[in-house]
C-alpha positions as CSV (number, residue, x, y, z in Angstrom):
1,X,91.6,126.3,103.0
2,X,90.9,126.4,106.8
3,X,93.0,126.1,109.5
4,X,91.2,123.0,110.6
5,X,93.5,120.0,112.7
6,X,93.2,117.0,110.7
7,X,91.9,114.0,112.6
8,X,94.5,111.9,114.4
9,X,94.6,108.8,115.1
10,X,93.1,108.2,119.1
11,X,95.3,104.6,119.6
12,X,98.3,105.6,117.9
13,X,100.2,105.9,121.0
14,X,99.1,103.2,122.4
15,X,100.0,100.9,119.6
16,X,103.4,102.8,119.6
17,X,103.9,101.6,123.3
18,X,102.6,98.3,122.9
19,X,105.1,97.5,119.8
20,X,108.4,98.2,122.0
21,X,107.3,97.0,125.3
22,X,106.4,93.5,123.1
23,X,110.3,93.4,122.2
24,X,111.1,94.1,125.6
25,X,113.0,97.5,124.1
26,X,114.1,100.5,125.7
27,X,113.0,103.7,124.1
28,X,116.4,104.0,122.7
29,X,116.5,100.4,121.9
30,X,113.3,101.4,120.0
31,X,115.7,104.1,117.9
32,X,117.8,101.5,117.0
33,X,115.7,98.8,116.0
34,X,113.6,101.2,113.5
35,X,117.2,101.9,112.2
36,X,116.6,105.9,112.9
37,X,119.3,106.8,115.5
38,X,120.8,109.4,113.1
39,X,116.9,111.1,112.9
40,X,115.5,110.7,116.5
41,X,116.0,110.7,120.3
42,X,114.6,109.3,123.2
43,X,112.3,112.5,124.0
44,X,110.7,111.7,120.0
45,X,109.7,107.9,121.2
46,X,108.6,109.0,124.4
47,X,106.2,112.2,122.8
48,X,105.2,110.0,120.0
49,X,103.9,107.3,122.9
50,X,102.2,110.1,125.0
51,X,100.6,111.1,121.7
52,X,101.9,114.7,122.5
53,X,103.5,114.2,118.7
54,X,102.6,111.9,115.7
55,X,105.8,110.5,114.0
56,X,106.4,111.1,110.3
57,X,105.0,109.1,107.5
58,X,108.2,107.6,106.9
59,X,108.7,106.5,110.9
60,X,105.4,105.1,111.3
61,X,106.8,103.0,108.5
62,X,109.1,101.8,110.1
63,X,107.4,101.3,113.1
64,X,105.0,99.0,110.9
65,X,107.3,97.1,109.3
66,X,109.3,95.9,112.9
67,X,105.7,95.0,114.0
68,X,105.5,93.0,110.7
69,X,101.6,94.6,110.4
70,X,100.5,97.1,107.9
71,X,100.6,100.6,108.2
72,X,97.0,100.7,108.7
73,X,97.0,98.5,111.4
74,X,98.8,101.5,113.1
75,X,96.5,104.5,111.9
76,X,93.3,103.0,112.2
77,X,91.4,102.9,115.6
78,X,89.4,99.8,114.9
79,X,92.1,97.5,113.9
80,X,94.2,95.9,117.0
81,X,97.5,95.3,117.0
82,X,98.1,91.2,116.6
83,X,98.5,89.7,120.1
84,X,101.9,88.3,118.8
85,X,104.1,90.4,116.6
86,X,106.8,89.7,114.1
87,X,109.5,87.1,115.4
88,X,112.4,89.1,113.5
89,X,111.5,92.5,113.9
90,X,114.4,93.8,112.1
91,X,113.5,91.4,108.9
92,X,115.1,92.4,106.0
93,X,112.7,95.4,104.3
94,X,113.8,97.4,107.6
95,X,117.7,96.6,107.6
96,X,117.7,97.1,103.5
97,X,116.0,100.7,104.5
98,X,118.3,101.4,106.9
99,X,121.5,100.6,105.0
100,X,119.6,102.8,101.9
101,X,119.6,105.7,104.4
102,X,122.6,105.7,105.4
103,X,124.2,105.7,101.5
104,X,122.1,108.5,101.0
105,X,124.1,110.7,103.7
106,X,127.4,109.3,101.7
């Protein structure tokens, strides 16, 4: 196999960005509300918005589920982000992942 970079996604950051700023969030607020503040800091949300980094499968996830869109919404450059996201951005799938995280590390 070659050493070739896989294709990224070109408006993955910008998707990132737009998802926070539409809850009015911090970039730690951000942490929080994905439920990840034992996995990231505020230098991860602000290289994943800069598109300097791409955030794990499991983080974009997340990132999906707050937004209340599909994950492909995210990854794919021709689909927009709805003009009006989820009301309850930490609906239950996201705090029933959380509190499964944090049993694991029990």
């Amino acid at each position: 196999m070659g050493k070739r970079s896989r294709p990224r996604p070109e408006r993955l950051a910008e998707k990132l960005l737009q998802i926070r700023l539409a809850y009015d969030l911090s970039q730690n607020g951000m942490i929080r509300r994905l439920g990840l503040t034992d996995e990231l800091v505020q230098a991860d949300v602000s290289s994943f918005e800069l598109g300097t980094r791409e955030p794990a499968l499991p983080h974009l996830l997340r990132y999906a589920r707050v937004a209340g869109v599909a994950v492909d919404v995210l990854i794919d450059d021709e689909l927009d982000l709805p003009k009006k996201l989820a009301g309850d951005p930490m609906h239950g799938v996201v705090r029933q992942a959380a509190a499964k995280a944090k049993k694991k590390k029990r």
